[in-house]
C-alpha positions in Angstrom: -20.0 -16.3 -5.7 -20.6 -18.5 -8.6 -19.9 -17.2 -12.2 -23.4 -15.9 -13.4 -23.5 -14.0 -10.1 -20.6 -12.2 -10.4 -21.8 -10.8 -13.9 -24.8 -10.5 -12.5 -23.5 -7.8 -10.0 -21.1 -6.3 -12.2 -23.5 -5.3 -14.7 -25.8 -3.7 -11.6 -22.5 -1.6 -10.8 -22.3 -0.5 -14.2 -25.9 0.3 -14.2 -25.3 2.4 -11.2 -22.5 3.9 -11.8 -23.9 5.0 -15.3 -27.0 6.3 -13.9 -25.0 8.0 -11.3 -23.4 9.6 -14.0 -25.8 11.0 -15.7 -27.4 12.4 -12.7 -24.2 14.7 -11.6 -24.5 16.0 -14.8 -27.3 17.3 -14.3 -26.1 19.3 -11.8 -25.7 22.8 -13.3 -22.0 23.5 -13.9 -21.7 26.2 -11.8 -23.0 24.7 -8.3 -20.3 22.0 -8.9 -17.6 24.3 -9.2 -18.8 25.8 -5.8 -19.0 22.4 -4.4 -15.6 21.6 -5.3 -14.2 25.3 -4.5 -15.6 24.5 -1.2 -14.4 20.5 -0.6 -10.7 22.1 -1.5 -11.0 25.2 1.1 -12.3 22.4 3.1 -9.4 20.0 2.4 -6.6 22.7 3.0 -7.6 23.8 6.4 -7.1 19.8 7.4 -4.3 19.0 9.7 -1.7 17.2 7.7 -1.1 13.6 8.9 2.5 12.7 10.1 4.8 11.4 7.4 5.7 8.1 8.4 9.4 7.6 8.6 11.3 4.2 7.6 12.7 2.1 10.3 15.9 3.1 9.3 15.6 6.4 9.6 13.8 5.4 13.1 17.0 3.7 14.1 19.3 6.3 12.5 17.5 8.8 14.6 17.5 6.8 18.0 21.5 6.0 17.6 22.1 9.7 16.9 20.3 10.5 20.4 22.0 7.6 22.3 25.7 9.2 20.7 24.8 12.8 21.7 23.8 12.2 25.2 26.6 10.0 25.7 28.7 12.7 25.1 26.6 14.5 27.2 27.3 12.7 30.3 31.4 12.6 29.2 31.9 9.0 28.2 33.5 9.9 24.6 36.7 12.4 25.6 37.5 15.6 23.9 40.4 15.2 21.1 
């Protein structure tokens, strides 16, 4: 994009975004409170995603399990 277009556009974004502005707020009050009461019930009752874990928590984890069922199958001795 050349210079004059960019300004171009990003003065129609600010346009929009100002007219959308001025249309939410005229929205009565109270029907957006309802609309976000509703997007949060909404939002709660989502399943949670999985927190991802690190690879080193990964590997702490897998070395952990290899330990455990070596011990499992008696290679480490009782002291």
């Amino acid at each position: 994009m050349r210079h004059k277009d960019i300004a171009s556009y990003v003065r129609r974004m600010a346009q929009s975004a100002n007219e959308l502005e001025r249309a939410y707020h005229q929205i009565p009050s109270e029907l957006r409170k309802r609309w976000r009461a509703n997007y949060d019930r909404y939002m709660a009752e989502q399943p949670k995603p999985e927190q991802s874990r690190s690879w080193l928590a990964i590997l702490g984890e897998a070395q952990l399990q290899n330990a455990e069922a070596q011990v499992a199958a008696g290679k480490y001795a009782q002291m």
